[in-house]
C-alpha positions in Angstrom: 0.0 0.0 0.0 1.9 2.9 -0.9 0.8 6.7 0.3 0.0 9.9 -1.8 0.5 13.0 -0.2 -2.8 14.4 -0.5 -4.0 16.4 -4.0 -3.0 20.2 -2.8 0.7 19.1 -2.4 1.1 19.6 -5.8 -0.7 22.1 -6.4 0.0 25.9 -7.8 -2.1 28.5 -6.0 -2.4 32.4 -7.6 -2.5 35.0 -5.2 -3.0 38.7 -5.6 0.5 41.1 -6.0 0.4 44.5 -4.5 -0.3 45.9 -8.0 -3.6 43.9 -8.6 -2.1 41.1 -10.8 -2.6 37.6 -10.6 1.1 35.7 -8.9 1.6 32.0 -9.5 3.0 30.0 -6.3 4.3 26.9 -6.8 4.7 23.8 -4.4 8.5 22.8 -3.1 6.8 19.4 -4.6 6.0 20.5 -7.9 9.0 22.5 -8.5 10.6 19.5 -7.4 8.9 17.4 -10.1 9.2 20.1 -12.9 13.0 20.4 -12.4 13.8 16.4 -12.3 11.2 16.0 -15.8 14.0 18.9 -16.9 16.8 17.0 -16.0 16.1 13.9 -17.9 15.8 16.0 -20.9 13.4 13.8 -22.4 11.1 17.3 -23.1 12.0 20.1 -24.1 12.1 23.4 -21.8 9.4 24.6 -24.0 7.5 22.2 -23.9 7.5 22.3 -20.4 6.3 25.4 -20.0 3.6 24.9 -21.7 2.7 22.1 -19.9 2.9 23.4 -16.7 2.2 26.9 -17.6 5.9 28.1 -16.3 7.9 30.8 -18.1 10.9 29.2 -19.9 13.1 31.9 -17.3 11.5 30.6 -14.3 12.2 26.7 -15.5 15.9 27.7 -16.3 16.7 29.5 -12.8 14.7 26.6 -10.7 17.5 24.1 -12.8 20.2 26.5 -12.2 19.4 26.4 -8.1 19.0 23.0 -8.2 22.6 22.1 -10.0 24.4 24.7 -8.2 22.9 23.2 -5.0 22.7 19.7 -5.6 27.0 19.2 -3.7 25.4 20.5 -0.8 23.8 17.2 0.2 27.1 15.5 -0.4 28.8 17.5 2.0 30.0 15.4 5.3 29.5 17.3 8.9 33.2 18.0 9.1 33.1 19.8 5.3 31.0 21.9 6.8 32.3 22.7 10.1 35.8 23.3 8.4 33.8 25.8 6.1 32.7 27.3 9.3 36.0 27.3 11.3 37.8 28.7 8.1 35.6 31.6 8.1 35.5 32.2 11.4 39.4 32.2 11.7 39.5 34.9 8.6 36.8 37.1 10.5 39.2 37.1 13.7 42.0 37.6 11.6 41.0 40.2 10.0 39.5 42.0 12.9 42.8 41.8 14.9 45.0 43.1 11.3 42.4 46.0 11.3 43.0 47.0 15.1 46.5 46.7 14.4 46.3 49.0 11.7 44.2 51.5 13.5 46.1 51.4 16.3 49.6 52.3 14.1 51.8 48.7 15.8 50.9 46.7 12.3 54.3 49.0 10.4 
């Protein structure tokens, strides 16, 4: 028995912009399910526009986020607490070259 997630999951809903047009909002799901039917390039990004009634822009920059986000989730704990240490050590660093440059003992 497998489980659907129910009918509004993916789902667009329009809303109304300040300036009284119609805005299109799109589920995490359905961009999800958009982007992957992109990736296996078996349509084209036209043709998926017009399916889903998404400008060929949108389509390209939901891709683009996806690719450029995708390492991310391949990323161990300690990638990302070196990232974090590194960044933190340049902040200090740079902090403490500042005060010794304000202060005149850096020459």
């Amino acid at each position: 028995m497998s489980v659907h997630p129910p009918f509004d999951y993916y789902k667009k809903t329009e809303i109304m912009s300040y300036n009284g047009e119609m805005k299109k909002r799109y589920t995490a799901a359905i961009k999800v399910q958009i982007v992957t039917e992109l990736l296996k390039e078996e349509k084209t990004l036209a043709q998926l526009s017009s399916e889903y009634g998404v400008s060929t822009t949108q389509l390209t920059r939901w891709k683009n986020y996806v690719l450029a986000e995708m390492p991310r989730l391949f990323e161990t704990k300690n990638d990302q607490s070196q990232e974090k240490y590194d960044q933190i050590k340049w902040t200090l660093l740079s902090k403490h070259t500042l005060s010794r440059l304000m202060s005149g003992s850096f020459l």
